[in-house]
C-alpha positions, 0 to 999 in steps of 0.5 A, a space after each residue: 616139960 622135962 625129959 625122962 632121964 637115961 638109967 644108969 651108966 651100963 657097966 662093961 668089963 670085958 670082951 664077952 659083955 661088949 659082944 653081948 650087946 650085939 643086936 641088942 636094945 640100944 643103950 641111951 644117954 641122958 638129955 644134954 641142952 645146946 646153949 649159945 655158949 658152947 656153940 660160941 666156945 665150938 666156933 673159937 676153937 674151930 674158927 667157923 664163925 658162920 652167923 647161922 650159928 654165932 649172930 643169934 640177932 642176925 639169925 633170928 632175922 634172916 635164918 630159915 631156922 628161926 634162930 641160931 643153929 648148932 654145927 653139925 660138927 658140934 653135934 657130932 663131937 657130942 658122942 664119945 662124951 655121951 657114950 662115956 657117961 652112958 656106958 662104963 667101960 672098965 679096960 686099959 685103954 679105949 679110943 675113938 677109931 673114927 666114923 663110917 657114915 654120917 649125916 646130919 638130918 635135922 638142924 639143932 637149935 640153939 637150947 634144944 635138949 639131944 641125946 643118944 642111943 647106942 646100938 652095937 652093930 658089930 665086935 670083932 678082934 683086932 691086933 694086940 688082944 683089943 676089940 674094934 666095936 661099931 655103934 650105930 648112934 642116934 642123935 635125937 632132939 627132944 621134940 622132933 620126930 626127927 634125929 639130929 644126927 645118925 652116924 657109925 661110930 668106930 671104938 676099940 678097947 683094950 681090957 
């Protein structure tokens, strides 16, 4: 079975449409499968090579998962590249500002299908006419009852 699809990219063009979204419906990306290649790409580039997640023989044999699993982090790095293709933002310039709470809730194995809803808990002005928005984000695994990540996610943007 395949999942549903994510509508199309909401398109933001100023501080009144991102205040709008305030307490609103969250806004949700497509589905994107976890394959061993990337988690292998994540372990070079971070150098955390833990055979939970790069040995999938050995993980199959002794792992409580079953199977190899993905970094928590890898997880979590997931979410300004789904926030960017589940909302277009057309400003100067956006960064990521950082994280509030996060936890990983639930192991993602590898070749399991994630997405993300993105709920805006908060906007307010910051210096240099830029506003600072909260994202309360859910990442779900097709299948699970489960999330496998929540966190508070910290942008600013700069139309």
């Amino acid at each position: 079975m395949t999942p549903e699809h994510a509508a199309a990219p909401a398109t933001l063009r100023d501080a009144a449409a991102l205040r709008a979204l305030v307490g609103g419906e969250a806004l949700v990306s497509d589905w994107v499968t976890i394959d061993q290649p990337s988690v292998d790409r994540f372990a070079e580039a971070t150098g955390d090579h833990q055979w939970i997640h790069v040995d999938p023989e050995r993980a199959r044999r002794e792992s409580p998962f079953g199977g190899p699993i993905a970094h928590g982090f890898l997880t979590l790095s997931l979410i300004p590249t789904l926030l960017e293709k589940t909302v277009r933002l057309v400003q100067r310039m956006g960064v990521n500002y950082g994280l509030n709470r996060v936890r990983f809730t639930s192991p993602v194995p590898v070749g399991a299908q994630l997405r993300a809803r993105f709920a805006v808990a908060s906007v307010t002005d910051v210096d240099k006419a830029g506003l600072q928005v909260v994202w309360n984000v859910t990442l779900e695994q097709h299948g699970n009852e489960r999330p496998a990540c929540v966190a508070e996610f910290i942008t600013r943007h700069y139309f």
